[in-house]
N, C-alpha and C positions, 0 to 999 in steps of 0.2 A: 504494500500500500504506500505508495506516495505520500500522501498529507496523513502522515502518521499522528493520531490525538493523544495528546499525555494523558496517562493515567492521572486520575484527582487523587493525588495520597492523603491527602485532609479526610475527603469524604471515606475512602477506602479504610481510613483506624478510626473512623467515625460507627462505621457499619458493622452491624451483629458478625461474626464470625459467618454463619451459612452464608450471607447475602454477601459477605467479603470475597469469596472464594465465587459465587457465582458472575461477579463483578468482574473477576479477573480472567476467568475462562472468555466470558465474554469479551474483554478486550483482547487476548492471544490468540484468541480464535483464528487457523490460519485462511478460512472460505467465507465465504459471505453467508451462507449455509450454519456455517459452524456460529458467526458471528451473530447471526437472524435467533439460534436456534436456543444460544446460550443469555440473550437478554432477553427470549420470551420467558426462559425460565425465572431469570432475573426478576420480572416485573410478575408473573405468578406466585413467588416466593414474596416478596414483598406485601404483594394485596392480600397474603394469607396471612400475614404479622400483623398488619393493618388491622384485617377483621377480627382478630384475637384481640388486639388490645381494645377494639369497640365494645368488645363482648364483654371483656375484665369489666371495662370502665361504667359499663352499662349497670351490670349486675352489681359496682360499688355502689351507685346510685341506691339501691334497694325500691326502685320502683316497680310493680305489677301491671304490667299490659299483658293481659292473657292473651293476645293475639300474635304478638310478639315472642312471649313465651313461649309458645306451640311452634314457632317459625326455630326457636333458636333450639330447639329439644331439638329435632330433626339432625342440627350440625354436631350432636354429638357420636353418630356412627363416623367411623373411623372411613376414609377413604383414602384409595391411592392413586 
C-alpha cells in the first residue's frame, strides 16, 4: 500500500485488550479482503461491548419496563 496510515498508538493502549488485537490484525492485514474482513470484526466486537455496558448501566438504574425486560431475557442465551 502506498499511502500507508499510522497506526493510532494513543487509541491502541486506550482499547480493551480483544479490541487491541482486532485493531491490529486489521491494520497488517496484507488484502483488502483481509483488511475488509478484520474491521468488520473490529466494529462487531465493539457494538457487543457497547450493548453490554447499556445492559450493566440499564439494570444499575433499577428501573422495571417489562417490555424491555422480556426483550433483554432473550440476550441471555449464549450465541456464536
Amino acid at each position: 500500500m502506498d499511502h500507508e496510515i499510522p497506526m493510532d498508538r494513543e487509541l491502541l493502549e486506550r482499547l480493551p485488550l480483544p479490541l487491541a488485537q482486532l485493531y491490529r490484525r486489521a491494520h497488517h492485514a496484507k488484502t483488502s479482503l483481509a483488511r475488509h474482513l478484520a474491521a468488520s470484526h473490529l466494529w462487531e466486537a465493539s457494538l457487543k461491548l457497547l450493548a453490554s455496558v447499556a445492559v450493566v448501566e440499564y439494570a444499575a438504574l433499577g428501573r422495571n419496563v417489562a417490555t424491555l425486560e422480556d426483550k433483554l431475557r432473550s440476550l441471555v442465551r449464549p450465541a456464536l
